[in-house]
N, C-alpha and C positions, 0 to 999 in steps of 0.2 A: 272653824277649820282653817283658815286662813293665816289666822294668827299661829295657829299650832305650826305649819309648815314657815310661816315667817320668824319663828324664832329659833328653827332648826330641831323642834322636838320630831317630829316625823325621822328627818336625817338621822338622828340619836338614835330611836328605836329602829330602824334598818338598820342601822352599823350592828346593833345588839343581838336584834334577829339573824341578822347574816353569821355575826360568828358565834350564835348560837348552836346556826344549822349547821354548822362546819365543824360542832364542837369543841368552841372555845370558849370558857366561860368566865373569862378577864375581863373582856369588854363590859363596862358597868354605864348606864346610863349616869348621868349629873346630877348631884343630891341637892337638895333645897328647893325645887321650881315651884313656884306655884300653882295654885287649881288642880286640875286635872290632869295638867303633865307634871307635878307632883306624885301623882298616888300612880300615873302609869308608871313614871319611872320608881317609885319607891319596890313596885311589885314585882318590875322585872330584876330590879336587881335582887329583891329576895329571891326571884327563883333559881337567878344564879347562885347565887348565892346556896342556896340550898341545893344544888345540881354537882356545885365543884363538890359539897361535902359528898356527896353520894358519890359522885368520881373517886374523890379519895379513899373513903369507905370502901367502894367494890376495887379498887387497886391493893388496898392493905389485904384483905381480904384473900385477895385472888395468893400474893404475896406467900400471907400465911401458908395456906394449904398447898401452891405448886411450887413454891420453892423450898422453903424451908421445912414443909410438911408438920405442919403444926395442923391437928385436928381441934376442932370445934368454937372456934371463933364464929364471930356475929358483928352484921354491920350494924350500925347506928349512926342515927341521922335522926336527930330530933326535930328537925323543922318537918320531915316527909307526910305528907297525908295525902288521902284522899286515896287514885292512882300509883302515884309514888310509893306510898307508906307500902300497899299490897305487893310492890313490887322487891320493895325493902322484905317486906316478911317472907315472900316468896325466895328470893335468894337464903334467906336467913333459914326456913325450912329445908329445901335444897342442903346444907351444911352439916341440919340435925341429921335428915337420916343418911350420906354418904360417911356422917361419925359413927352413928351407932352401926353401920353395916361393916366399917372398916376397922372400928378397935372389936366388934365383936368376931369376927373373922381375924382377929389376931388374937383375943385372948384363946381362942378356942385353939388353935395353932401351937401357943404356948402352953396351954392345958396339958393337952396329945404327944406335946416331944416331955413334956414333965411326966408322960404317966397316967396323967386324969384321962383315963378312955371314953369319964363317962360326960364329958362335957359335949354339949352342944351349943350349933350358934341358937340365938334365939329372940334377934332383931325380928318385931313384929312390923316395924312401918314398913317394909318392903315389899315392891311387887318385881314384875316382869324379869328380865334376866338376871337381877342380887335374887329375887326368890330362887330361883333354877340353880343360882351361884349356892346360896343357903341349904337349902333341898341337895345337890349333889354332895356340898361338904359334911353334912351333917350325912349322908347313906355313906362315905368315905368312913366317917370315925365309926359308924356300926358294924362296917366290914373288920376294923381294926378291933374293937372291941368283941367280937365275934370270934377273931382269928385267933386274937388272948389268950381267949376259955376254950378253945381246943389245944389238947394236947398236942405236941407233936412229936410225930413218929422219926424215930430214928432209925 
């Protein structure tokens, strides 16, 4: 242990960790060391390493959909496992079903001003308020299609 702190690997890894926890993921421990601070520093710099890419990843991402409003992109990060990888798919889920709630909420919109009354949404991944959203749009186009096929009185 001794030696680890006399050659400044302890230092190394606090600098890494500090601006890890502060979220910055530049700082790269020293490549080549030998032994054991070798394989610690090799590890932490993959996780940097793998951390920026998921930075950038969930930044493009975010990108896509609130700015420029492109649906159905997907991050990727091929080092991710474990924790990460779940957390990688879980955003990546998150994506599917806000696409299929929101282009099917639009084609169903574009359907109803074209005429097709008899379209419905019919995004099944959805729960809680998109279902209620689904459910009241879809009893909208019935009333519409209902209103159609009665004649009206002049």
């Amino acid at each position: 242990m001794v030696a680890l702190v006399e050659n400044g690997l302890l230092h190394d890894v606090l600098d890494v960790v500090t601006a890890l926890k502060n979220g910055h993921f530049t700082t790269h421990m020293p490549d080549n060391l030998p032994g054991v601070g070798g394989e610690i520093s090799s590890a932490l710099n993959e996780l940097l390493n793998m951390l920026q890419g998921f930075r950038h990843e969930h930044h493009r991402l975010m990108e896509e959909i609130g700015v420029t409003g492109r649906l159905g992109g997907q991050m990727e990060v091929a080092s991710a496992s474990g924790a990460w990888k779940e957390m990688l798919d879980d955003v990546n889920r998150l994506g599917v079903n806000m696409t299929c709630q929101l282009r099917d909420g639009g084609n169903i919109a574009r359907a109803l001003l074209g005429g097709d009354l008899s379209a419905r949404m019919t995004c099944r991944m959805i729960q809680g308020e998109f279902r209620e959203f689904r459910e009241r749009f879809n009893q909208l186009a019935d009333q519409l299609e209902q209103g159609a096929r009665q004649p009206v009185s002049v």
